[in-house]
C-alpha positions as CSV (number, residue, x, y, z in Angstrom):
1,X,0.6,-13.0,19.5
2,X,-2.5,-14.5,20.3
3,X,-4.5,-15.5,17.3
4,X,-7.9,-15.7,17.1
5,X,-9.0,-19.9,16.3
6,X,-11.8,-19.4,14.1
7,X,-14.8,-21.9,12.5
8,X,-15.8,-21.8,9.0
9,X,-19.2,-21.8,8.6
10,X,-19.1,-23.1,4.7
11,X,-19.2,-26.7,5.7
12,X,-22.4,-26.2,7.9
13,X,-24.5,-24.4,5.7
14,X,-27.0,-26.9,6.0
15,X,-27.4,-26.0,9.2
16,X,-29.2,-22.0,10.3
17,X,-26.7,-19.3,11.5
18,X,-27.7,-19.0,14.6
19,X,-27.2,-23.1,15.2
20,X,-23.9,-22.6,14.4
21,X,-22.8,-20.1,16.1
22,X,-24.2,-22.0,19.8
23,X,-22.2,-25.1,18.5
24,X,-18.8,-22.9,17.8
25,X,-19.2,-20.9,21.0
26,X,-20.1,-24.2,23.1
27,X,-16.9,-26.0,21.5
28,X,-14.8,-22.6,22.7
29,X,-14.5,-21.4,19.4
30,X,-12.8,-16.9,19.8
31,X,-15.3,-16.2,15.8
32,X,-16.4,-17.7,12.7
33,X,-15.5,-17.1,9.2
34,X,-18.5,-16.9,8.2
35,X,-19.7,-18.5,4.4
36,X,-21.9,-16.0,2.2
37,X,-24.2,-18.8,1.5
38,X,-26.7,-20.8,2.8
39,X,-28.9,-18.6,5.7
40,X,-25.1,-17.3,7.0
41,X,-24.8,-14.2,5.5
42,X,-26.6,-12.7,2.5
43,X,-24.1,-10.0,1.1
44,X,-26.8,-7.5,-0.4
45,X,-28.9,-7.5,2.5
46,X,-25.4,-7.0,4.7
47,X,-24.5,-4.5,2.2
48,X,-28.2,-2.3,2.4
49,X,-30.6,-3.4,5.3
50,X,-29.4,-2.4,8.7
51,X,-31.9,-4.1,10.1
52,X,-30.0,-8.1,8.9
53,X,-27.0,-6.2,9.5
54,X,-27.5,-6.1,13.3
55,X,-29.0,-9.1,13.2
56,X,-26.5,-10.8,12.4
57,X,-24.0,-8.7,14.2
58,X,-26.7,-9.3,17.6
59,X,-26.4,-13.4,16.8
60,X,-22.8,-13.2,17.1
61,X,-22.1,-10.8,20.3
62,X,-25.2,-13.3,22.1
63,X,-22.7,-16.5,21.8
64,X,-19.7,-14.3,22.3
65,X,-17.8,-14.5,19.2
66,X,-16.5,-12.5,17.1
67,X,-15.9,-12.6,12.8
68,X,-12.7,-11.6,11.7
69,X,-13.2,-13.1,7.5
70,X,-16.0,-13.7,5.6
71,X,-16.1,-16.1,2.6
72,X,-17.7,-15.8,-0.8
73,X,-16.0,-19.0,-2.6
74,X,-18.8,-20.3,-4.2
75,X,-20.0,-16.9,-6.3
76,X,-15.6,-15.8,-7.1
77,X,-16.2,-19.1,-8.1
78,X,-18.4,-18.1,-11.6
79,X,-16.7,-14.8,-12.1
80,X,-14.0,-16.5,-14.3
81,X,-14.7,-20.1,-14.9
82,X,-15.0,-21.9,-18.5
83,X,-17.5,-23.6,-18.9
84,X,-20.2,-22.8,-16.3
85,X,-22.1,-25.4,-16.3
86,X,-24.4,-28.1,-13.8
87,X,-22.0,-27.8,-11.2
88,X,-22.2,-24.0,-11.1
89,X,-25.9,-24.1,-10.5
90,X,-25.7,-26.8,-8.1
91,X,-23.9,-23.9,-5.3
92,X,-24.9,-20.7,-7.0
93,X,-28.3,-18.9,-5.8
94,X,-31.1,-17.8,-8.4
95,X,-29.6,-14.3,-7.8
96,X,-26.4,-15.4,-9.6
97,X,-27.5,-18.2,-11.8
98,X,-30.6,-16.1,-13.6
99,X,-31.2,-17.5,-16.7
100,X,-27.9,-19.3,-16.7
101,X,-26.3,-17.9,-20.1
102,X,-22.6,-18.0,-19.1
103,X,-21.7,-14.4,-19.5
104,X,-25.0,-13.1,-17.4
105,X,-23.5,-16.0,-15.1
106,X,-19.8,-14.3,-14.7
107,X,-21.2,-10.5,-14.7
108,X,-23.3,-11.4,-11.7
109,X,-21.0,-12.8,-10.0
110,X,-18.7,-10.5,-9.8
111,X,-21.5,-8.0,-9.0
112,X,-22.0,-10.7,-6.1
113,X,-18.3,-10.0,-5.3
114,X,-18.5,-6.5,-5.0
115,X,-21.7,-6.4,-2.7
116,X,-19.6,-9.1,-0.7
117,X,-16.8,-6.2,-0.1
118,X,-19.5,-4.0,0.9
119,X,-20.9,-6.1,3.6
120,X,-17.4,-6.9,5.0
121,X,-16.6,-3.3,5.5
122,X,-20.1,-2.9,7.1
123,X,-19.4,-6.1,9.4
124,X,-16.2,-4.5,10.5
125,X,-14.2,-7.2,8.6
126,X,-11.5,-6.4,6.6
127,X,-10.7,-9.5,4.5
128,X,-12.9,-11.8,2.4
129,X,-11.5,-15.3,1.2
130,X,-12.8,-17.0,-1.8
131,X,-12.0,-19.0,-5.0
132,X,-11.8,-16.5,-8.4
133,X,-12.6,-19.3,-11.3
134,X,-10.5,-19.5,-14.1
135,X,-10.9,-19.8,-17.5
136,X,-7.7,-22.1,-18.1
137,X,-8.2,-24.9,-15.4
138,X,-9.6,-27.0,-18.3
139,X,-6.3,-26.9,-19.5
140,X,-4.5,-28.2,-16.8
141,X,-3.4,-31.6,-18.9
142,X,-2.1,-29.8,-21.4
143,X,-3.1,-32.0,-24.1
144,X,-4.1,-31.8,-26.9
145,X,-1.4,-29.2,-27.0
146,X,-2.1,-25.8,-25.6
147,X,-0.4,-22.5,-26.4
148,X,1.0,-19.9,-24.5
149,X,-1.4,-17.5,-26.5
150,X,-4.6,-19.6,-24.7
151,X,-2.5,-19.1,-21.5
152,X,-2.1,-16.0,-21.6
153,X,-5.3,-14.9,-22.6
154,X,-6.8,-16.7,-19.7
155,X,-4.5,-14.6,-17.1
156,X,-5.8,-11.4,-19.0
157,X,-9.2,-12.7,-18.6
158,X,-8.5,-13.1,-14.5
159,X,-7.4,-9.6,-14.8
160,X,-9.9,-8.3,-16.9
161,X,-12.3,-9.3,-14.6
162,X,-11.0,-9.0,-11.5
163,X,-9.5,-5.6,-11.7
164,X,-12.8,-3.8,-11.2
165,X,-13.8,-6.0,-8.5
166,X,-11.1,-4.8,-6.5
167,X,-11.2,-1.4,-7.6
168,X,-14.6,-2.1,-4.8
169,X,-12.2,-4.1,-2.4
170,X,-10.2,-0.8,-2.7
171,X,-12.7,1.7,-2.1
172,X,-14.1,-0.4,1.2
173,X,-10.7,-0.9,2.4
174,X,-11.1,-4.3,2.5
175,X,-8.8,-7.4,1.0
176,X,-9.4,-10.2,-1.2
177,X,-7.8,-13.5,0.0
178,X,-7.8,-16.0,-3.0
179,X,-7.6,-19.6,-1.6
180,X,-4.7,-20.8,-3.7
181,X,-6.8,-24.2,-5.1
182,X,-7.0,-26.6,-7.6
183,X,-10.0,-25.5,-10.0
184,X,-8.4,-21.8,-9.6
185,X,-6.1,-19.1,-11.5
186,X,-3.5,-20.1,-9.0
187,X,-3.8,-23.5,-7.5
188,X,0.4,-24.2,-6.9
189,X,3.1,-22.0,-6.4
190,X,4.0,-20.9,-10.4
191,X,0.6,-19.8,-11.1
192,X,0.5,-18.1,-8.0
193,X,3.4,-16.3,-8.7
194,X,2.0,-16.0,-12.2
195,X,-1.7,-14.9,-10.8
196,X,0.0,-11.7,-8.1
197,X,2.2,-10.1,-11.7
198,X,-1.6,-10.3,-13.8
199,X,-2.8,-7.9,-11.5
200,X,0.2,-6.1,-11.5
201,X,0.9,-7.2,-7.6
202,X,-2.0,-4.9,-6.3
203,X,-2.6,-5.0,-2.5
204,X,-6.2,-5.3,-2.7
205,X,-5.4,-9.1,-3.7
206,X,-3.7,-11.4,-1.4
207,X,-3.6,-15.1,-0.6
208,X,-5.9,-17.8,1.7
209,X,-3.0,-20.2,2.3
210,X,-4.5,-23.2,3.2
211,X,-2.0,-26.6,3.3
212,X,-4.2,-29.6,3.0
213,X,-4.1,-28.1,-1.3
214,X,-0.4,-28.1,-0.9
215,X,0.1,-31.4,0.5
216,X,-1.8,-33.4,-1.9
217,X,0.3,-32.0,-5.0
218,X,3.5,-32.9,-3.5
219,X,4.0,-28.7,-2.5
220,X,5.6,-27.3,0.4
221,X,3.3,-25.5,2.5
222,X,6.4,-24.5,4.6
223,X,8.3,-22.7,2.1
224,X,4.9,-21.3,0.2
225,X,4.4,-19.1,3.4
226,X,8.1,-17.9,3.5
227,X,7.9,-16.6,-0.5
228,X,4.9,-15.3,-0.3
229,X,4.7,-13.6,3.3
230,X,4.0,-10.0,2.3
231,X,0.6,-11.6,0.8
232,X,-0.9,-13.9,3.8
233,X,-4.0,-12.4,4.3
234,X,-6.1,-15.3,6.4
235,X,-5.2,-19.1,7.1
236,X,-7.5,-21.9,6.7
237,X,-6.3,-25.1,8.4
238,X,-7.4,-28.3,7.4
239,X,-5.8,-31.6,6.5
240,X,-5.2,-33.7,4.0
241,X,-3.8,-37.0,4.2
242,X,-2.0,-39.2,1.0
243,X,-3.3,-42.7,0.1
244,X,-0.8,-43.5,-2.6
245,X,2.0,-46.1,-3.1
246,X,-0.2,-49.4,-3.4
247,X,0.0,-49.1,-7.4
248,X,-3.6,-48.2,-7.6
249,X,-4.6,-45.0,-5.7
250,X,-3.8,-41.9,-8.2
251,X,-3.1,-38.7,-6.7
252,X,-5.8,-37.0,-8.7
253,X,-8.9,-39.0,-7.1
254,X,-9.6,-41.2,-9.7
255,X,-13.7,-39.4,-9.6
256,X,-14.0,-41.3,-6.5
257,X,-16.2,-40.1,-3.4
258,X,-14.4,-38.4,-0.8
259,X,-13.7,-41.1,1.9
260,X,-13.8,-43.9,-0.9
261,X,-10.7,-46.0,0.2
262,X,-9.2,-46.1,-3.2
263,X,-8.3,-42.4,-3.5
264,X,-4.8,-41.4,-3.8
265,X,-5.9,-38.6,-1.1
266,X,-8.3,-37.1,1.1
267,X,-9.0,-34.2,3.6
268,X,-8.6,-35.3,7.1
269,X,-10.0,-33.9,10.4
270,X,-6.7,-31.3,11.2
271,X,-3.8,-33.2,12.9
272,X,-4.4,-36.4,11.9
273,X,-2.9,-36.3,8.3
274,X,0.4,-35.5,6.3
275,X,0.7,-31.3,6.9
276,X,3.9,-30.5,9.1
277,X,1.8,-28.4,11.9
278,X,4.7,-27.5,13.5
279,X,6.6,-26.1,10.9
280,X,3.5,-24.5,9.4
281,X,2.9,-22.6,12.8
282,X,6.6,-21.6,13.4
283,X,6.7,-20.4,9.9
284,X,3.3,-18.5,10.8
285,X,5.4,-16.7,13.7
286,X,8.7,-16.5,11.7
287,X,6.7,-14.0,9.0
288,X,4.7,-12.0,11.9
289,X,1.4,-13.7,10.7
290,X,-1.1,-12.5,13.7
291,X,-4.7,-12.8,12.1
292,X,-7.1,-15.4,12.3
293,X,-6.7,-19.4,12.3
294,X,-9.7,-20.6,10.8
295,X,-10.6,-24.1,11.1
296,X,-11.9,-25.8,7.8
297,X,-14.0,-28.7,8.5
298,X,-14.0,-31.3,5.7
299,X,-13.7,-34.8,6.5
300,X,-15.7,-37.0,5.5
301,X,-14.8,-40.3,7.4
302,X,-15.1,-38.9,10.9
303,X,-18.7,-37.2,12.2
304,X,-18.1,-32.9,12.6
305,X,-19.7,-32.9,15.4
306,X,-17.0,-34.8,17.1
307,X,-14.4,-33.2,14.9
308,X,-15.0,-30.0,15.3
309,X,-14.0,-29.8,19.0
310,X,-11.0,-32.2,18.2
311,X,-9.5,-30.1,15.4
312,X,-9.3,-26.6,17.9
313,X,-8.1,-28.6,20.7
314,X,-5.3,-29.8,18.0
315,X,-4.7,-26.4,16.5
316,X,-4.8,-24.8,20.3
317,X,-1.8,-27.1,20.8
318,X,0.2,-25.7,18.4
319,X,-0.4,-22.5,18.6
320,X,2.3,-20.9,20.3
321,X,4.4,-17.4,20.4
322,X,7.6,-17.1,19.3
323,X,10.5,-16.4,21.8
324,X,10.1,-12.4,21.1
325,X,6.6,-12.6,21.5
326,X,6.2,-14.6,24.7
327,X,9.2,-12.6,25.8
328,X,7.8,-9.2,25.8
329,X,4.6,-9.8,26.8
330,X,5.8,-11.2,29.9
331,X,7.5,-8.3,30.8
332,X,5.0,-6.0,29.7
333,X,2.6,-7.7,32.3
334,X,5.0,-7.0,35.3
């Protein structure tokens, strides 16, 4: 069951495509996972110039890798979220943003989201991660007091919206893989339960199961894979490591800088924090999980260009078949 060890590119946007792609295929990377922002991957030239298309398709065959996901987090982003605001035109391009009236905001993006299923299918790809907003994250303290009316309505709103989107996803034959985050419609294990029955449990929609998001809120990343196996569409792996038990360091980052020592937690460069890799990859064999690894750089105490390399020569080490697996295929080769 050899998987694929992939590098997402959303991390090194700064940085031109075709720079990235000689550092992943110097490093030994198999693909990327390539971000729709940046110069990585513009989804409406994918989606209607043949010309970018083979571009980028030539840039990728030249270093000898191959793309198995693309990610549009920063656009599923704006297609639910209340307010948008600053932060929203901080990652979103003038395409999106326009004039910046909220609702323009949202029905862009999701226009955004269906060219991004477009170009998948035209890249060959057949899954796209990325975040979906929500309109209830603001409500996550719940207090002052919320109903389950303003609830609900915000699940009908991820569905409202989402529905024709993946109507698109449908038609392309490509999945959706919502990174189960904080920020998100489902960010733990209840809303993502809740998130999968809004849309009536349509295929089209799966999940990006990622465990450093698991870790810090005290989830098991184990047991998440097990429930929810028939909907593990890509795997991000990056770390996250806890800070807490001094008294001072709050598990919800106290607006602190990443790396700031007084964090209650922060992402790590993969293997060197609190997810149970092991476990996490036999549990990745135990429900038949074949697809793409994809390394998620975002440490912010250790340089990515010597992090990079370390984190697939860590997730390398634990990749492994199960007894079946190995067992077949070595009698297969006789």
């Amino acid at each position: 069951m050899a998987r694929p060890v992939t590098l997402f590119t959303g991390q090194w946007a700064d940085l031109p495509f075709e720079e990235v792609c000689r550092l992943a295929s110097g490093w030994g990377y198999d693909g990327l996972e390539i971000a729709c922002w940046g110069d990585h991957l513009d989804v409406v030239r994918a989606a209607e110039d043949d010309a970018y298309l083979q571009g980028r398709k030539d840039l990728l065959e030249k270093h000898g890798l191959t793309v198995h996901a693309i990610s549009n987090h920063l656009s599923g982003q704006a297609v639910c979220d209340d307010p948008i605001d600053a932060r929203h035109r901080g990652i979103l391009t003038d395409r999106v943003w326009g004039d910046g009236s909220p609702e323009g905001v949202r029905t862009r993006a999701a226009e955004e989201l269906k060219y991004t299923a477009r170009a998948a299918a035209r890249l060959g790809v057949d899954t796209v991660v990325g975040f979906t907003g929500s309109a209830i994250w603001k409500y996550v303290a719940m207090f002052p007091p919320v109903s389950q009316e303003l609830v609900d309505a915000g699940y009908q709103d991820f569905a409202t919206r989402w529905n024709p989107i993946l109507d698109v996803f449908d038609s392309e034959g490509v999945r959706f893989a919502h990174e189960v985050h904080p920020s998100e419609i489902a960010y733990d294990y209840w809303t993502a339960q809740r998130t999968l029955e809004a849309i009536g449990h349509r295929p089209a929609f799966g999940l990006n199961w990622d465990p450093s998001h698991f870790v810090w809120q005290d989830l098991d990343p184990v047991g998440f894979l097990w429930d929810f196996k028939d909907r593990i569409y890509h795997v991000d792996c990056k770390d996250a490591k806890r800070q807490v038990g001094n008294g001072r360091n709050g598990r919800l980052g106290s607006h602190l800088a990443w790396a700031d020592p007084r964090r209650g937690w922060d992402f790590v460069s993969t293997g060197h924090g609190d997810v149970p890799w092991e476990a996490c990859f036999r549990m990745l064999n135990a429900i038949g999980y074949d697809g793409p690894v994809s390394i998620e750089w975002e440490d912010a105490g250790m340089d990515r260009l010597l992090g990079a390399p370390e984190a697939l020569a860590f997730v390398r080490s634990q990749l492994f078949d199960p007894p079946a697996a190995a067992f077949d295929a070595a009698f297969s080769s006789q």
